[in-house]
N, C-alpha and C positions, 0 to 999 in steps of 0.2 A: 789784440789787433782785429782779430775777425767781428767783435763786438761793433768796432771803430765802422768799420764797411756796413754792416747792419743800417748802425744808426743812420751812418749817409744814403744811404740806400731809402730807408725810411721816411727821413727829408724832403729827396727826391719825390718818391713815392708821393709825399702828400702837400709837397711846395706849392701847389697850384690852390690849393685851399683859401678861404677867406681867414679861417680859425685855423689856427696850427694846434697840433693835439699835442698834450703834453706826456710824454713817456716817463713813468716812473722807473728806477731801477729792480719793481718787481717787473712792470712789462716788459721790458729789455730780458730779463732771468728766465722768464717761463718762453720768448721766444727762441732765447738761445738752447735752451731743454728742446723745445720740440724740434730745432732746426739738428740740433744733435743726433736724436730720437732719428729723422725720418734722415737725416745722413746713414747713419748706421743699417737702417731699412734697406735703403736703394743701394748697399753693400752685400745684401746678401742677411743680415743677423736683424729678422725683424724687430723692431722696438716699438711701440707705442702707449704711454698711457692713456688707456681709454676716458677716463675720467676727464682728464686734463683736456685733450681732444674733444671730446664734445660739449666743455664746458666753460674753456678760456681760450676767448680770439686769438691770444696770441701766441699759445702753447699750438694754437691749430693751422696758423700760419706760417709759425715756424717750421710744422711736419712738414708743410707742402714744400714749402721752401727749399730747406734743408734733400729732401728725397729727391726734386727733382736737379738742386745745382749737383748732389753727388751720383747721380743716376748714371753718367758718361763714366766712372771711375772702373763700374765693373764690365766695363764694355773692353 
């Protein structure tokens, strides 16, 4: 389900575009890994592969993502 909100979110995100970008179900997997990743982060139990991170947009969006929607959890 959480995938589900991603991808509309996504959507959102780039509906205003002339070309809609096409998400493969690896881009969708390595967002979901880092949204994972930087959830767990902004819990306290840091995670990140760095590789991944600095080397696929979507693995690096999803950290951000991911850290900051879970950031309020440890509040």
């Amino acid at each position: 389900m959480r995938i589900a909100y991603i991808l509309f979110a996504m959507i959102l995100l780039f509906g205003c575009s002339k070309e809609q970008p096409k998400f493969t179900p690896t881009d969708i997997h390595m967002y979901q890994k880092g949204y994972d990743d930087g959830c767990q982060t902004a819990n306290g139990d840091y995670s990140k592969n760095h590789k991944l991170f600095n080397n696929d947009f979507d693995y690096h969006e999803g950290w951000f993502s991911g850290r900051r929607k879970c950031n309020h959890l440890g509040e």
